[in-house]
VEXKOLLUM-646056 format. One record per residue (C-alpha): x, y negated, z; residue in three letters; residue number from 1. Coordinates in steps of 0.1 Angstrom, whole numbers, plus 5000, padded with zeros to 4 digits. Example, Ala and Ser with C-alpha at 12.3 -4.5 7.8 and 13.67 -1.06 7.14 Angstrom:
@u 5123; v 5045; w 5078; rest ALA; nr 1 $
@u 5137; v 5011; w 5071; rest SER; nr 2 $
END
This chain:
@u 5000; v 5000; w 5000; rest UNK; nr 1 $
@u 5018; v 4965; w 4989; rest UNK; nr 2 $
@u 5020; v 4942; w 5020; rest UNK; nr 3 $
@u 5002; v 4909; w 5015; rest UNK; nr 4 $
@u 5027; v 4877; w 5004; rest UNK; nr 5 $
@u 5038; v 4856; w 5024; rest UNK; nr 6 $
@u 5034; v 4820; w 5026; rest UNK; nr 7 $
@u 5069; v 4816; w 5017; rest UNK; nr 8 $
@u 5062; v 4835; w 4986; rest UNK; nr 9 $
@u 5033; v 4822; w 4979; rest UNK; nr 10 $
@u 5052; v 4782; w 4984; rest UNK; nr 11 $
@u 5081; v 4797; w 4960; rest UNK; nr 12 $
@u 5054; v 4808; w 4935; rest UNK; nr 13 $
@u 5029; v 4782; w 4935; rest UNK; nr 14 $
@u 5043; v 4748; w 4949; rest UNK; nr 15 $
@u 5063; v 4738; w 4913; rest UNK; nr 16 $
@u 5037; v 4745; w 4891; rest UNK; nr 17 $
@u 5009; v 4727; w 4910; rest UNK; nr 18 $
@u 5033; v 4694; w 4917; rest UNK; nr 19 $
@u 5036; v 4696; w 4880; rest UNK; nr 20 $
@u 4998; v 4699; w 4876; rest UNK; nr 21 $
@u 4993; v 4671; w 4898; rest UNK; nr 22 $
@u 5024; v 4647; w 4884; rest UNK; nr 23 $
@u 5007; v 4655; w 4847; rest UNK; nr 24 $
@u 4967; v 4646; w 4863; rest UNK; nr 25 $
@u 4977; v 4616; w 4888; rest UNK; nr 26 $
@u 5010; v 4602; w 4865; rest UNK; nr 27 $
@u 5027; v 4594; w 4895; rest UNK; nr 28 $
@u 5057; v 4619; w 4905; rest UNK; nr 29 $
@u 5060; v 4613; w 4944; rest UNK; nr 30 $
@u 5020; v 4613; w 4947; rest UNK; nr 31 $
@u 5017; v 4640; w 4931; rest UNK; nr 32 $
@u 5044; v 4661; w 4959; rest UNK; nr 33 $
@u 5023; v 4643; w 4984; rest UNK; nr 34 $
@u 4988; v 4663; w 4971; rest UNK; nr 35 $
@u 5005; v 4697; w 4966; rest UNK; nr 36 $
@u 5026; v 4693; w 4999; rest UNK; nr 37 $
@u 4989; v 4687; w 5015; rest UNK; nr 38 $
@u 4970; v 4714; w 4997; rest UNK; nr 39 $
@u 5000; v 4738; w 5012; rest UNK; nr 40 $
@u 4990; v 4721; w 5047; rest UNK; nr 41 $
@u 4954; v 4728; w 5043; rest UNK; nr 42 $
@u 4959; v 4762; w 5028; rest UNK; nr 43 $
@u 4978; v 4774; w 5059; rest UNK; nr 44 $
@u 4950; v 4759; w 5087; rest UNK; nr 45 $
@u 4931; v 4784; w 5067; rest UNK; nr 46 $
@u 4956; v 4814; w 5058; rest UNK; nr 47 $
@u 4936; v 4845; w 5077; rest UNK; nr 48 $
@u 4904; v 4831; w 5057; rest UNK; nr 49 $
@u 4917; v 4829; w 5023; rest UNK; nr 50 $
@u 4916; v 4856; w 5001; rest UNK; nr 51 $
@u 4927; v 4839; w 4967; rest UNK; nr 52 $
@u 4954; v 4811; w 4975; rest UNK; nr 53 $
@u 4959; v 4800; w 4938; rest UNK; nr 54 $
@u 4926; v 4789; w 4936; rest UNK; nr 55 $
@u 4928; v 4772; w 4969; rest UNK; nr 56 $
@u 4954; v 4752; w 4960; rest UNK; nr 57 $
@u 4942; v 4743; w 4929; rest UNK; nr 58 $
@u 4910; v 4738; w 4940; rest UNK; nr 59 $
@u 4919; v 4715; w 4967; rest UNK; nr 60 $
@u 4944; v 4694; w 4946; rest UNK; nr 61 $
@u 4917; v 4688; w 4924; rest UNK; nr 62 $
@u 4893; v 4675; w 4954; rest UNK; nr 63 $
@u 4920; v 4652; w 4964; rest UNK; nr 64 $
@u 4931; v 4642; w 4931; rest UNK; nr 65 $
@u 4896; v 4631; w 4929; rest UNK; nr 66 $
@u 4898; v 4610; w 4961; rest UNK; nr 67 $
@u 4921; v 4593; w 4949; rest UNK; nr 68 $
@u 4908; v 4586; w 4915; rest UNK; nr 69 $
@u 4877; v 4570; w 4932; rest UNK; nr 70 $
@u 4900; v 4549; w 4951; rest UNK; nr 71 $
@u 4915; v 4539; w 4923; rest UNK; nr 72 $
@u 4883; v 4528; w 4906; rest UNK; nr 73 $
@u 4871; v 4515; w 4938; rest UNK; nr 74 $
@u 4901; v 4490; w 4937; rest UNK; nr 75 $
@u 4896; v 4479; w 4900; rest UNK; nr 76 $
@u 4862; v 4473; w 4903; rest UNK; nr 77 $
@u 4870; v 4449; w 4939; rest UNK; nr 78 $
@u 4896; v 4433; w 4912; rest UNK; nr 79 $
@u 4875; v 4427; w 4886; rest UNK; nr 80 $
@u 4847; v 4407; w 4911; rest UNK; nr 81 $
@u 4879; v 4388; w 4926; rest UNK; nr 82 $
@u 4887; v 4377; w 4890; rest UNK; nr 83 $
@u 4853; v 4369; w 4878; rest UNK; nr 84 $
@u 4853; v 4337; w 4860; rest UNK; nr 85 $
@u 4885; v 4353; w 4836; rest UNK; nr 86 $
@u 4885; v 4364; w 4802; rest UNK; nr 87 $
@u 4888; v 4397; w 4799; rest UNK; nr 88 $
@u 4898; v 4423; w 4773; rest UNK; nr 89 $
@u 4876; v 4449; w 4759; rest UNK; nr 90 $
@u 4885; v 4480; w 4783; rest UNK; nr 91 $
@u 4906; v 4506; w 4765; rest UNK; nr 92 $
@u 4892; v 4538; w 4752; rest UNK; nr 93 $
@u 4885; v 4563; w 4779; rest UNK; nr 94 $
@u 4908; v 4586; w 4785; rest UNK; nr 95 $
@u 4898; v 4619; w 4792; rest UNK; nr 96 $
@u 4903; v 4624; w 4825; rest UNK; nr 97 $
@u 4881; v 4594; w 4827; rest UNK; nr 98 $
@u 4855; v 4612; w 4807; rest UNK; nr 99 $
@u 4855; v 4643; w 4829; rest UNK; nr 100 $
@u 4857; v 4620; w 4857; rest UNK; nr 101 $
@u 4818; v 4610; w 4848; rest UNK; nr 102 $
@u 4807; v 4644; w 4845; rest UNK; nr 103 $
@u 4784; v 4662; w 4876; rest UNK; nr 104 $
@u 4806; v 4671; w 4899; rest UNK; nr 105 $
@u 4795; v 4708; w 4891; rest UNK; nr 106 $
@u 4810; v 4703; w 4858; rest UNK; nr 107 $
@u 4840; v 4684; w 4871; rest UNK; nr 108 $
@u 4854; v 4711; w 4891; rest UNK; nr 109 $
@u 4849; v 4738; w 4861; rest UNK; nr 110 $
@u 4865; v 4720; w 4839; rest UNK; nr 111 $
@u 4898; v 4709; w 4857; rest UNK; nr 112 $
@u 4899; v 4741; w 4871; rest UNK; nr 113 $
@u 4897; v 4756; w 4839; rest UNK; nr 114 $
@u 4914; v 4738; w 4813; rest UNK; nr 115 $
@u 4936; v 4718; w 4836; rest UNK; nr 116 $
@u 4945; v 4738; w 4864; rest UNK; nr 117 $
@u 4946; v 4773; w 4839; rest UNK; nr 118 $
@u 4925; v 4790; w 4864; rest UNK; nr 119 $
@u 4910; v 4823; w 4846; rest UNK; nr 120 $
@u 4869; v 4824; w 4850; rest UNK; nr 121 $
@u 4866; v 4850; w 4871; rest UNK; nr 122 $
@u 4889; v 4830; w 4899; rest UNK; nr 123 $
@u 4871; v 4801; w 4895; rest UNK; nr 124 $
@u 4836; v 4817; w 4902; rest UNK; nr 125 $
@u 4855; v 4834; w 4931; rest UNK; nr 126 $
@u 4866; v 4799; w 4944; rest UNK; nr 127 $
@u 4832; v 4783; w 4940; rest UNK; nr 128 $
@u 4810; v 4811; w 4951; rest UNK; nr 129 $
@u 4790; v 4819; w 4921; rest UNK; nr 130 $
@u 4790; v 4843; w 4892; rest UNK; nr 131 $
@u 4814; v 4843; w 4861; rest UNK; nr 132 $
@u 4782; v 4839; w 4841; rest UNK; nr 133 $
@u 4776; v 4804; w 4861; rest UNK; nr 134 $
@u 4816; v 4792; w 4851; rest UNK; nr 135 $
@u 4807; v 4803; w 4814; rest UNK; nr 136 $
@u 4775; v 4785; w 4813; rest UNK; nr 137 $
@u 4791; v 4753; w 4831; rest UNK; nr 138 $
@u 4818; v 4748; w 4807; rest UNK; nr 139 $
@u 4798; v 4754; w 4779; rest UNK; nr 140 $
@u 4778; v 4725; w 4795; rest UNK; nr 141 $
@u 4805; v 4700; w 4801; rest UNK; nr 142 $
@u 4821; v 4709; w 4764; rest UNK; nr 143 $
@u 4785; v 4698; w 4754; rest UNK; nr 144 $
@u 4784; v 4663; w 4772; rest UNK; nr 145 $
@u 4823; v 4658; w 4768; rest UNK; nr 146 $
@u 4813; v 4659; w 4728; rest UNK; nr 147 $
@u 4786; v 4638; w 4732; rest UNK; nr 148 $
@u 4806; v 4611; w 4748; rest UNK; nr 149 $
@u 4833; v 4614; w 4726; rest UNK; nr 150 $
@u 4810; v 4611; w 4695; rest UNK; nr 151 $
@u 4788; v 4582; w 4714; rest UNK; nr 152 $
@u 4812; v 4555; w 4721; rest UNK; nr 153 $
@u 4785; v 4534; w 4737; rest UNK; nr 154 $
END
């Protein structure tokens, strides 16, 4: 019977690919330690529990990725009222983590996990609680609405 990794293992596995994940979704090197270096904290207040730690981390990268990206709009939109009166420039096109951004947050987490993160279905569903079939049917449904905004630029 193969003993279970350890979290030493599991750091040596895991910790450069998901700074890299994060550096590549934030565009900031040292944040991005800072988020994987945390999602290693909160994976090991919950080590007996967790049966699937790739998707953990993953999964909790992406929630505070996203806590961060809020902040981040939170502050534009606090400058933007402090320099009403201004010209301004048409915004640039969205990006796409922008576009995903404005998705349910249902759809959101599929989609990072997905096509971001490379998490397979079947982990995802695992991570999430609900069947494959539910993964399938929400990426199919956030491909849908991502193709809708990128065909509607209104």
């Amino acid at each position: 019977m193969d003993a279970a990794p350890t979290g030493e293992a599991i750091f040596r596995l895991h910790y450069a690919p998901l700074a890299g994940w994060c550096r590549r979704m934030i565009g900031d090197e040292e944040t991005a330690h800072d988020i994987a270096a945390e999602a290693f904290v909160r994976l090991l207040g919950r080590w007996t529990t967790v049966t699937d730690p790739r998707a953990y981390l993953y999964t909790t990268a992406l929630n505070l990725i996203r806590d961060r990206w809020r902040r981040s709009e939170r502050e534009r939109v606090a400058l933007r009222k402090t320099a009403a009166g201004v010209a301004t420039q048409a915004p640039p096109a969205p990006e796409i983590r922008m576009l995903v951004e404005g998705l349910p947050r249902r759809l959101q987490q599929v989609v990072v996990l997905h096509y971001f993160a490379d998490l397979p279905i079947d982990a995802i569903a695992r991570q999430l609680g609900v069947a494959p079939g539910t993964v399938k049917r929400d990426l199919f449904d956030a491909r849908a609405k991502l193709q809708a905004l990128l065909q509607d630029p209104a």
